[in-house]
NUMIDREN-917416 format. One record per residue (C-alpha): residue number from 1; residue in one letter; z negated, y, x negated. Coordinates in nm, 2 decimals. Layout:
N
SITE   nr  rest      pz      py      px
SITE  NUM     A       Z       Y       X
...
//
This chain:
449
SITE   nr  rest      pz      py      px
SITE    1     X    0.00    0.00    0.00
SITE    2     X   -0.03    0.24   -0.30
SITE    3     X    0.18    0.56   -0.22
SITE    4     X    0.34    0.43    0.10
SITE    5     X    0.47    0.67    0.33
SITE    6     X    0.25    0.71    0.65
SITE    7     X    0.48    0.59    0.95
SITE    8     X    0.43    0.59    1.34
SITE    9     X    0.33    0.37    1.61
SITE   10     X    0.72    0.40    1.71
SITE   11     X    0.83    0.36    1.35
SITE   12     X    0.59    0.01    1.29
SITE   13     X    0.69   -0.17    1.60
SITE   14     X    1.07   -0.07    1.54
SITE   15     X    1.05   -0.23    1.24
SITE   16     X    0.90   -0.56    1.39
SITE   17     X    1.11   -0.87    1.46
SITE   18     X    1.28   -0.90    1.83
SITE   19     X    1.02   -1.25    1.95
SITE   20     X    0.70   -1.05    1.82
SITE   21     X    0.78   -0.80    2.02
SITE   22     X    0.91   -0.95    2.34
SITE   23     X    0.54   -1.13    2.29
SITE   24     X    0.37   -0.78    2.26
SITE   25     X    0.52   -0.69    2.58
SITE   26     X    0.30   -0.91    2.82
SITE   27     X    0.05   -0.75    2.74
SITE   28     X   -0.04   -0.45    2.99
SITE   29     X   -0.20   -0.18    2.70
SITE   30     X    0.09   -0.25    2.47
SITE   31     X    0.35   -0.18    2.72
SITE   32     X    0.20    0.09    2.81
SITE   33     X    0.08    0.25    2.46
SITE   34     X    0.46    0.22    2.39
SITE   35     X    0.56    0.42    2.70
SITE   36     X    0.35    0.69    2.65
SITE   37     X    0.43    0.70    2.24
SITE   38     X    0.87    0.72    2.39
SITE   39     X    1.06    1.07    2.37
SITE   40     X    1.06    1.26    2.70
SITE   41     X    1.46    1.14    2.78
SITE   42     X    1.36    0.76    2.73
SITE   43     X    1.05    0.76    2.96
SITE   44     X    1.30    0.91    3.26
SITE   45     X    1.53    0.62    3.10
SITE   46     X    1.31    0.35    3.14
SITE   47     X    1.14    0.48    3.49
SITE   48     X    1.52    0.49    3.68
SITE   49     X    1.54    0.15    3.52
SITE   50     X    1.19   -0.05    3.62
SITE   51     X    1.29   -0.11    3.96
SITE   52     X    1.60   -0.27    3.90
SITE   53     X    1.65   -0.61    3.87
SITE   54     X    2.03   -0.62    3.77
SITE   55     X    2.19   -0.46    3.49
SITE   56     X    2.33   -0.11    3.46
SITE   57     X    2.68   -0.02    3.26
SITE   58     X    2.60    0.21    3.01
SITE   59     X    2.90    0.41    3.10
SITE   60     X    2.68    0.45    3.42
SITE   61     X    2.39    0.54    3.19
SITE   62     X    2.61    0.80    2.98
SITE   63     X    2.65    1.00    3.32
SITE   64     X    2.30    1.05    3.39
SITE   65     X    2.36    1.35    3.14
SITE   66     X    2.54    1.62    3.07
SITE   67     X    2.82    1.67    2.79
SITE   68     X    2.70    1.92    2.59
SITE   69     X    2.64    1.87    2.25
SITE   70     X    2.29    1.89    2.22
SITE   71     X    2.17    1.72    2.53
SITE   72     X    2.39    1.47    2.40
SITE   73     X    2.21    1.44    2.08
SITE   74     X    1.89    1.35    2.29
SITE   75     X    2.06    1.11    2.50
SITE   76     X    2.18    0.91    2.18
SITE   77     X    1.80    0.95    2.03
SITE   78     X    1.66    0.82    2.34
SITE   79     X    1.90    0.51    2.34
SITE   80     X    1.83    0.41    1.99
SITE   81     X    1.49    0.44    2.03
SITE   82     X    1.49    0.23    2.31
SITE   83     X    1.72   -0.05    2.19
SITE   84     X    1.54   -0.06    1.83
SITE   85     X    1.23   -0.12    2.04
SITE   86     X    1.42   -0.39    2.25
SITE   87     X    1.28   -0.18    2.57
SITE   88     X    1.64   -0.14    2.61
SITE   89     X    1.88   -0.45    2.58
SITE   90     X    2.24   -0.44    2.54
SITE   91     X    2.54   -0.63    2.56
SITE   92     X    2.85   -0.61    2.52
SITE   93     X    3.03   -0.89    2.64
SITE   94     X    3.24   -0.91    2.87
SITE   95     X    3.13   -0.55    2.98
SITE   96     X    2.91   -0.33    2.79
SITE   97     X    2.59   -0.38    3.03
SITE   98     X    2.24   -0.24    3.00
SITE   99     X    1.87   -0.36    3.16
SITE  100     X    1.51   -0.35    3.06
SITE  101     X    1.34   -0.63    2.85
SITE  102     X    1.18   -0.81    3.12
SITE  103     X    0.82   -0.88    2.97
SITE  104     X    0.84   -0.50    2.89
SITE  105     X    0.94   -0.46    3.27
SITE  106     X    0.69   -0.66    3.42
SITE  107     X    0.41   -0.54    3.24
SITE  108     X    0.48   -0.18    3.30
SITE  109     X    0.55   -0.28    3.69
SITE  110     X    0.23   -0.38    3.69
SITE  111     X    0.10   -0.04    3.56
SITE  112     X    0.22    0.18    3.78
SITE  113     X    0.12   -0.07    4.10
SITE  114     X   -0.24   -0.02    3.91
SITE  115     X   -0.28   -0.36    3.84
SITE  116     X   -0.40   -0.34    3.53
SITE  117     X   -0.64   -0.64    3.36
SITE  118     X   -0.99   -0.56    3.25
SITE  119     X   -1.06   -0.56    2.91
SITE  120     X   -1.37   -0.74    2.94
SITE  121     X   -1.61   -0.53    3.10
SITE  122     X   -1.70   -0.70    3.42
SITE  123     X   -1.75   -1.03    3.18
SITE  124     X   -2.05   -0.90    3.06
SITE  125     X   -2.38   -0.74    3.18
SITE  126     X   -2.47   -0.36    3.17
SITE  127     X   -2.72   -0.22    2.86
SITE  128     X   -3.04   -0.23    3.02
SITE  129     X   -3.05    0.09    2.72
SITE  130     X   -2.75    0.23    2.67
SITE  131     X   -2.65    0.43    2.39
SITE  132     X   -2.61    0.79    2.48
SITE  133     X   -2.28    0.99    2.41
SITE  134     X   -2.50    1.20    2.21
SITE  135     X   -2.56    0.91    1.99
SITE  136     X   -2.19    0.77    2.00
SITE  137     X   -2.06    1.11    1.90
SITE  138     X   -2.34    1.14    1.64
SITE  139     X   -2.26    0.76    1.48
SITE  140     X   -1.90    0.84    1.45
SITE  141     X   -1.95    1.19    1.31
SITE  142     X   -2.14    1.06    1.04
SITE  143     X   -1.98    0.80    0.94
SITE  144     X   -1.61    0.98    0.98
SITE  145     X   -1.80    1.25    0.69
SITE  146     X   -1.95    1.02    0.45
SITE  147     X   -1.56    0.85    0.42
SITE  148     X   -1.44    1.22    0.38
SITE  149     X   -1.75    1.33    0.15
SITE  150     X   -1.70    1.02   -0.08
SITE  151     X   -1.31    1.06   -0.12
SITE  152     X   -1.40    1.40   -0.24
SITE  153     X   -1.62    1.32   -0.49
SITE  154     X   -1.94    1.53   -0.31
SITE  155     X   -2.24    1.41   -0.22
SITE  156     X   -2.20    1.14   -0.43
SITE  157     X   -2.64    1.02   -0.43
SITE  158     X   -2.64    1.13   -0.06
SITE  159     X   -2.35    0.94    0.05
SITE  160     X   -2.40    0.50    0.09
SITE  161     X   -2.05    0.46    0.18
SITE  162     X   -1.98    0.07    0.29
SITE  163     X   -1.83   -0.09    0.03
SITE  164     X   -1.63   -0.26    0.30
SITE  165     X   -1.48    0.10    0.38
SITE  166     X   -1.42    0.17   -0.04
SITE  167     X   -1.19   -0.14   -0.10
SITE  168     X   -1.02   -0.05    0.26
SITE  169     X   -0.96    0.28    0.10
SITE  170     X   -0.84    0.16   -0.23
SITE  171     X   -0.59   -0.11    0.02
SITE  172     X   -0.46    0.18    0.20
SITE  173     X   -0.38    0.40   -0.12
SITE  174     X   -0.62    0.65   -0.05
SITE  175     X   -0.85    0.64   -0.32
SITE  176     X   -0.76    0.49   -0.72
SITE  177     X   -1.04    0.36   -0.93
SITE  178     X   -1.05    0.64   -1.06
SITE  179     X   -1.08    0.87   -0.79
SITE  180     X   -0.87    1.06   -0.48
SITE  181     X   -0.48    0.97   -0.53
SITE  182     X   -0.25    1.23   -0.38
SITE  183     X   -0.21    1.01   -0.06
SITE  184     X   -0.61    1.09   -0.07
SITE  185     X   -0.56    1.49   -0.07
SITE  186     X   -0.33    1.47    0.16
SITE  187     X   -0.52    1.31    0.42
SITE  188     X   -0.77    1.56    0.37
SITE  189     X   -0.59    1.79    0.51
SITE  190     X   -0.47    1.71    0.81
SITE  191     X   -0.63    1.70    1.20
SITE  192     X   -0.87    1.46    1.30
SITE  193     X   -0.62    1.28    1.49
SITE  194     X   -0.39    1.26    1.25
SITE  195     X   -0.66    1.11    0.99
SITE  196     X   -0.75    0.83    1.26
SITE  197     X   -0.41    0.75    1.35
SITE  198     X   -0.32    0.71    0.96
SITE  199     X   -0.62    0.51    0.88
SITE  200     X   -0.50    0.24    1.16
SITE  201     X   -0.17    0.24    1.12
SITE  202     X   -0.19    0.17    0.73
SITE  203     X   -0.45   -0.08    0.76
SITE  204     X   -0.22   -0.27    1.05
SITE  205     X    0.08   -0.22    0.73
SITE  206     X   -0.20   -0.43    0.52
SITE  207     X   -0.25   -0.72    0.77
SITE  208     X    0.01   -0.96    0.63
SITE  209     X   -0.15   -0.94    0.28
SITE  210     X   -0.53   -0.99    0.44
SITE  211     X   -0.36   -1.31    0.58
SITE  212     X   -0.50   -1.19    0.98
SITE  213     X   -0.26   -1.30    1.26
SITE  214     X   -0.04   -0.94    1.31
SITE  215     X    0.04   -1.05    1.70
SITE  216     X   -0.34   -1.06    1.76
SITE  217     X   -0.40   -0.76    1.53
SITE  218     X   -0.17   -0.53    1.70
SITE  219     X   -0.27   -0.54    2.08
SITE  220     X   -0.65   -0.53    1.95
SITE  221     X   -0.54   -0.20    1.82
SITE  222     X   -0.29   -0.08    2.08
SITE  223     X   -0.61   -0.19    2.33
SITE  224     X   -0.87    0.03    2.22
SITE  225     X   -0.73    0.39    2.32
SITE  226     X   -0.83    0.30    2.69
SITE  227     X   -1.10    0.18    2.61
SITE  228     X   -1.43    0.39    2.80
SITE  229     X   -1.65    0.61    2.69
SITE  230     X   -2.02    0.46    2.72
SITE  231     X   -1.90    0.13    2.85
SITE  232     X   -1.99   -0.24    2.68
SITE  233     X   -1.74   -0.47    2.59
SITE  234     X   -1.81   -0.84    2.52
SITE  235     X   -1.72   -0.97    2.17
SITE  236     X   -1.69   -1.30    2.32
SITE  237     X   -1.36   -1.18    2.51
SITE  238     X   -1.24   -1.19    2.09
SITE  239     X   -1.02   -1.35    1.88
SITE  240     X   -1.14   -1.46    1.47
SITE  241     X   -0.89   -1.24    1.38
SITE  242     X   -1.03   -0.93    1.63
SITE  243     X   -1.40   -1.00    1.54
SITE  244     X   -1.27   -0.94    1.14
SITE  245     X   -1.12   -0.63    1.24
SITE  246     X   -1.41   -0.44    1.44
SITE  247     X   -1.64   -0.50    1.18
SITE  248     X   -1.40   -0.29    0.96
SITE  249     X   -1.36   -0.01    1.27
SITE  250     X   -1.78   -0.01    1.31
SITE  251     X   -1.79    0.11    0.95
SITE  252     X   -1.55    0.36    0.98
SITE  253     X   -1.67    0.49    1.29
SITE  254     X   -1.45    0.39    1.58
SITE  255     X   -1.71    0.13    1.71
SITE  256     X   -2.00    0.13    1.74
SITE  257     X   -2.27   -0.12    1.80
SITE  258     X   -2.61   -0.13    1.88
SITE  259     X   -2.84   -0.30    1.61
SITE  260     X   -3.03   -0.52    1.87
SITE  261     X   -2.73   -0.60    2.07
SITE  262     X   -2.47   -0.86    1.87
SITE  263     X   -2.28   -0.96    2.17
SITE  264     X   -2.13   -0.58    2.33
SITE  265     X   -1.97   -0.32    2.12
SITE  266     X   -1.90    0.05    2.25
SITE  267     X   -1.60    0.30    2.17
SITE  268     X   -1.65    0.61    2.01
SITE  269     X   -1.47    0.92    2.06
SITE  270     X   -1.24    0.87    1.73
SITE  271     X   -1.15    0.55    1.90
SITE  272     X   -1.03    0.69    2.23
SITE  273     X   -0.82    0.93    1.97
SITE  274     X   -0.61    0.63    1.94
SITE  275     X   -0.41    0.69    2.30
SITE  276     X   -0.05    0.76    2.25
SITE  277     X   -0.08    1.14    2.33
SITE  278     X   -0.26    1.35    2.07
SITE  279     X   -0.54    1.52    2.27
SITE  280     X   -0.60    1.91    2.27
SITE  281     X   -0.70    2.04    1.94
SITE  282     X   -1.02    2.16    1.95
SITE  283     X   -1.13    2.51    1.82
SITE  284     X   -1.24    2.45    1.45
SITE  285     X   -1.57    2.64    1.40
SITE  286     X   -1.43    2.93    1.16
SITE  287     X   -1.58    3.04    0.83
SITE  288     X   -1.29    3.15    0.63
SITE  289     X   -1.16    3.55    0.53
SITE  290     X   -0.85    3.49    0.35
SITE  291     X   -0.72    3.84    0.27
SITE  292     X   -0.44    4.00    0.20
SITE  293     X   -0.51    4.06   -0.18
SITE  294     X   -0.51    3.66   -0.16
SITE  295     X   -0.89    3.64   -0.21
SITE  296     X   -1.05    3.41    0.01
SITE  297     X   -1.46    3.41    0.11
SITE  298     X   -1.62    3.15    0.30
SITE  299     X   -1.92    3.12    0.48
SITE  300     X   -1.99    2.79    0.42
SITE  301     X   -2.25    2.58    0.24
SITE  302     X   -2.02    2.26    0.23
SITE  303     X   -1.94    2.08   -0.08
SITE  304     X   -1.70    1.92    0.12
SITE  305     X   -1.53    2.25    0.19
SITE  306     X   -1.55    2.38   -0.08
SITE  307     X   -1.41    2.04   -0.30
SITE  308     X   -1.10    2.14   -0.04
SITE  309     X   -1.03    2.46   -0.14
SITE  310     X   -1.08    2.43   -0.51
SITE  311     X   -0.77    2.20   -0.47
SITE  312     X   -0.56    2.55   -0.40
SITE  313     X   -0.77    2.78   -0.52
SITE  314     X   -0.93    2.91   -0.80
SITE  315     X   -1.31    2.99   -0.72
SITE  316     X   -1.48    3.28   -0.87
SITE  317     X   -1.82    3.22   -0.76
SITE  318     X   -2.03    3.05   -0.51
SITE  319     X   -2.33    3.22   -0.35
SITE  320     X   -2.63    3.03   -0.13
SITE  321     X   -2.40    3.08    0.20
SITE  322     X   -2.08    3.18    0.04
SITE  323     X   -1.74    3.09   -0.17
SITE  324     X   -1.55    3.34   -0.32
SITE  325     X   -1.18    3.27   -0.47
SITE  326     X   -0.84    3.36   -0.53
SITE  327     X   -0.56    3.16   -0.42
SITE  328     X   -0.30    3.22   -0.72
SITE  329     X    0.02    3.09   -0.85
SITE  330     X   -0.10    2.80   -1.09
SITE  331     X   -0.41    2.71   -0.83
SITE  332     X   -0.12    2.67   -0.56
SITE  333     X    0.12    2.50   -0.83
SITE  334     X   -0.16    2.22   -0.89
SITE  335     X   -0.22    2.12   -0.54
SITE  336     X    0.19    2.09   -0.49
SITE  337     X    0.15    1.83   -0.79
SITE  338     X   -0.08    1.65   -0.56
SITE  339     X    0.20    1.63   -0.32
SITE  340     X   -0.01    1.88   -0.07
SITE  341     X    0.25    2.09    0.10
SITE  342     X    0.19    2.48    0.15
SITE  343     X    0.19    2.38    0.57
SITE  344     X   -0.11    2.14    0.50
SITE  345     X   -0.26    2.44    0.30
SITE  346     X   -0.21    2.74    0.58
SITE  347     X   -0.23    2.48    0.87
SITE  348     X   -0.61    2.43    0.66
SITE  349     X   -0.67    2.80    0.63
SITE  350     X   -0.56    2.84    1.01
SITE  351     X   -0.77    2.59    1.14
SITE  352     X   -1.08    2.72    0.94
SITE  353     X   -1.03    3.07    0.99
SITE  354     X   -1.35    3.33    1.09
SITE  355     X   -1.36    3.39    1.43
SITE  356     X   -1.27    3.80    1.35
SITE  357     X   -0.96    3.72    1.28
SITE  358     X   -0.89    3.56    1.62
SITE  359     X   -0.96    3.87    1.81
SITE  360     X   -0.75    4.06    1.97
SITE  361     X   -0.48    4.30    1.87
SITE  362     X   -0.49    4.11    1.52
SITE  363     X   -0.15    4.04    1.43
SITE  364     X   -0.16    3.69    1.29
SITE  365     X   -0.45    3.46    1.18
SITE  366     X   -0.37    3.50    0.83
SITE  367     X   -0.15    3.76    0.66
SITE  368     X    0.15    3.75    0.62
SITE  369     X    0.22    3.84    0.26
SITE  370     X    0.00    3.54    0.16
SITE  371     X    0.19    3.26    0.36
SITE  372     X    0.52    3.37    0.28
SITE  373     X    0.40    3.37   -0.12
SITE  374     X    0.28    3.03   -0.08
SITE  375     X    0.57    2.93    0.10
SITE  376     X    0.76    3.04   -0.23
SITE  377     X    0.61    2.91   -0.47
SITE  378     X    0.66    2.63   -0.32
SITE  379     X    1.06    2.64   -0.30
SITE  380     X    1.07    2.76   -0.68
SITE  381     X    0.94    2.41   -0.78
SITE  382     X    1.25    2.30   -0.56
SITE  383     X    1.52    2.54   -0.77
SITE  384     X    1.51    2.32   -1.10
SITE  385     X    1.49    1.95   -1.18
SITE  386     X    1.39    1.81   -1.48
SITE  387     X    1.67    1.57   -1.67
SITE  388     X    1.60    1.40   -2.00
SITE  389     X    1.88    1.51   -2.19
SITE  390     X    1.96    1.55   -2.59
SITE  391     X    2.16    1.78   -2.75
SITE  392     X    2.46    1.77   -2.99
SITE  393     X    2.63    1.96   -3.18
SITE  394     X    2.85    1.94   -3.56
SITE  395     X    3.17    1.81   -3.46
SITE  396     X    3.42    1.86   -3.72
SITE  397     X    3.68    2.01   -3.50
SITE  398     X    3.81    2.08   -3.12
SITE  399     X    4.02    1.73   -3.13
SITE  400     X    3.68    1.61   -3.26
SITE  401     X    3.44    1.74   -3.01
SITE  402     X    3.74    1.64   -2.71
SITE  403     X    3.73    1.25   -2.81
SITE  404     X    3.34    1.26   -2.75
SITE  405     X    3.33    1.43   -2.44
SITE  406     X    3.66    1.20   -2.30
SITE  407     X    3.44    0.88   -2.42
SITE  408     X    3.17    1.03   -2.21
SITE  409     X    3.34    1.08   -1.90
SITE  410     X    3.52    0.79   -1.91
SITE  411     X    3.17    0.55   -1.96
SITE  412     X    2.94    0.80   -1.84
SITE  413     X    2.63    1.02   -1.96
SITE  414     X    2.81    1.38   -2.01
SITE  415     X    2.55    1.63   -1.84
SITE  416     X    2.73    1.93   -1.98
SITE  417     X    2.98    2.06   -2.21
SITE  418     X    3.10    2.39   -2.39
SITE  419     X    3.42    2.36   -2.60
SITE  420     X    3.39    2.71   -2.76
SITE  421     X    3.07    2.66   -2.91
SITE  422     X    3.12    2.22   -2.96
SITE  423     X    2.80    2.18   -2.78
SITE  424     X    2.71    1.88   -2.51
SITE  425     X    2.44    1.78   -2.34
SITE  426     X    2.41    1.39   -2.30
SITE  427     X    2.17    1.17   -2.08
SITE  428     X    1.99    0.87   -2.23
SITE  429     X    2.28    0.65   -2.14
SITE  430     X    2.54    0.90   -2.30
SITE  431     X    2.37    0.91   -2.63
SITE  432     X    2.42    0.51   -2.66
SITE  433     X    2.80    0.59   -2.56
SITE  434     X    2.77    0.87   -2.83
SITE  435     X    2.62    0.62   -3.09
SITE  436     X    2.90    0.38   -3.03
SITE  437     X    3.14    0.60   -3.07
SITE  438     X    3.00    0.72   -3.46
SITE  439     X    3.01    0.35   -3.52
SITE  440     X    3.37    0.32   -3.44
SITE  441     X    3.45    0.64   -3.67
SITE  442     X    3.23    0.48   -3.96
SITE  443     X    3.43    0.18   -3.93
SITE  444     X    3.77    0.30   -3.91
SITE  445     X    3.67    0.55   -4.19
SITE  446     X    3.58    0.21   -4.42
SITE  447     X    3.93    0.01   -4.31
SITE  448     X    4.12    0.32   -4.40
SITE  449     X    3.95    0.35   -4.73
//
């Protein structure tokens, strides 16, 4: 998993074989979760389809919208998304024809007629003591900041982070042996609900290697955004492979379960953050001044916050109840190296910002001068790449300098040339060329002598 590109829900299953997912499809929560997670064009698709139990032309399906070049665009999106997904299946013999996979059919039927299966809760008896949201919210906070505090290096004697979430994070390419790897910073900065979303879907990428049945894997995960707050859930109603996973989710936070009680587990909210729709982004408590000088002061007394913005800035000074920095041109230039993008960096600064800045009749959150600097900065690291290239230079004559740059061309490796100064520029495999070229000189210079 080291350095793998976080993907979607859409993006995993498309990438799944056709019988695994014709499989996932009985089951209610998956069709569902898939639904919900399908562009706006391919849920009207898939709703004027449900009812029908024949098949459709696609001609038929190519009138539904207009021909204008981008609607068009949307309606060949919507298609492929649906056919990689086999919601949609095609074929083309002897007409072209259309219709709905019919597990994915029959389980979404069944939605929408509201019969939807339990997922347990009526097998098992009511907590005489229930925990309180209070506590679920608590149990889930703490735990989500200890991961956080621990990829950051802070808090370090404070923090007994599982060891079962360490090697999950070392799996997953968030953390190195020795310490956060660039996936790590990255993850840092984004939402909440991105971070959960990430952590799941590249621990499902990890399932094959942990030898845990993926089939079994997938609708345990696809399950638990609808799950309920404050209700019990038997562990019985489990597979081996299910029980291994919510052990992992308890320590990170998504479950939660009572020490006295061995046979229920609860969902927290960062589980419920697993439904396909993100859910409204909640107002970040604000404690940042960025200004437009490009000094920044926060009111914080985080280590965690202020590990953050020493990855982009440079800090002055830090007072009992206060950081004080400078975002400048190399602080901004080292977190790019760490592959965090000057969005993740303003999005941060946005999110964090002091609650003056919100008022009204202030034009922006942060200033404007500042983003747009950052924003370049980051494009001149785009305007050069590096080559490894070698010089030459010497040749006897024009004719001379022609036959080493024809030899190049023909075989490769010429980066550059300048025939009124006899200069090239070569690439590691043009400076072999080059060398086999000398060595045909030196030999033809001993026959002729």
């Amino acid at each position: 998993m080291q350095g793998s590109r976080t993907v979607s829900i859409v993006e995993y299953l498309c990438g799944l074989e056709a019988k695994l997912l014709d499989r996932l499809y009985v089951d209610t929560f998956t069709t569902l979760t898939v639904f919900r997670s399908l562009p706006h064009l391919a849920k009207v698709y898939v709703m004027r389809l449900v009812c029908l139990d024949k098949e459709v032309t696609a001609k038929m399906i190519d009138e539904w919208v207009s021909a204008d070049e981008k609607t068009q665009k949307l309606h060949r999106d919507a298609l492929l998304i649906l056919i990689r997904l086999r919601v949609l299946e095609t074929a083309k013999m002897p007409s072209p024809e259309c219709w709905l996979n019919k597990s994915f059919q029959s389980s979404l039927r069944a939605a929408l007629s509201s019969k939807i299966p339990d997922l347990g809760e009526r097998a098992i008896a009511p907590d005489r003591n229930p925990p309180s949201m209070a506590v679920l919210a608590e149990q889930s906070r703490v735990k989500w900041q200890q991961m956080l505090h621990f990829m950051v290096g802070c808090d370090t004697k404070k923090t007994t982070l599982s060891p079962v979430v360490k090697e999950r994070l070392l799996r997953m390419g968030l953390m190195e042996k020795s310490g956060i790897s660039s996936s790590g910073f990255q993850f840092l900065f984004k939402d909440l609900h991105q971070q959960v979303w990430q952590v799941v879907m590249q621990y499902m990428a990890d399932l094959e290697a942990r030898k845990l049945n993926r089939e079994e894997s997938i609708i345990f995960f696809l399950r638990l955004g609808f799950l309920k707050l404050g209700q019990c859930y038997p562990i019985a109603a489990l597979t081996d492979t299910q029980r291994v996973i919510l052990k992992d989710l308890i320590e990170f936070g998504l479950i939660h379960q009572p020490a006295a009680a061995t046979d229920r587990y609860y969902a927290t909210e960062l589980c419920l953050m697993l439904s396909a729709t993100a859910p409204p982004s909640a107002q970040k408590e604000g404690f940042i001044v960025l200004e437009t000088t490009f000094r920044i002061c926060a009111f914080t007394t985080s280590d965690f916050h202020k590990s953050l913005l020493e990855t982009f800035c440079r800090l002055d000074f830090k007072l009992p109840n206060m950081i004080v920095g400078v975002i400048t041109k190399k602080s901004v230039r080292s977190a790019l190296k760490r592959n965090i993008t000057s969005a993740e960096i303003l999005r941060y600064l946005e999110q964090y910002a002091h609650p003056q800045l919100r008022q009204k009749g202030v034009a922006g959150v942060l200033p404007t001068n500042v983003c747009d600097q950052v924003r370049l900065w980051e494009q001149e690291r785009k305007r050069f790449q590096l080559q490894e290239a070698t010089l030459i230079e010497g040749f006897d004559n024009a004719l001379h300098f022609a036959g080493y740059t024809d030899a190049l061309k023909q075989k490769g490796g010429l980066l550059w040339a300048a025939a009124d100064s006899s200069i090239l520029l070569t690439s590691p495999a043009g400076l072999q060329v080059v060398k086999e070229k000398r060595e045909e000189e030196k030999a033809a210079a001993a026959a002729n002598q």
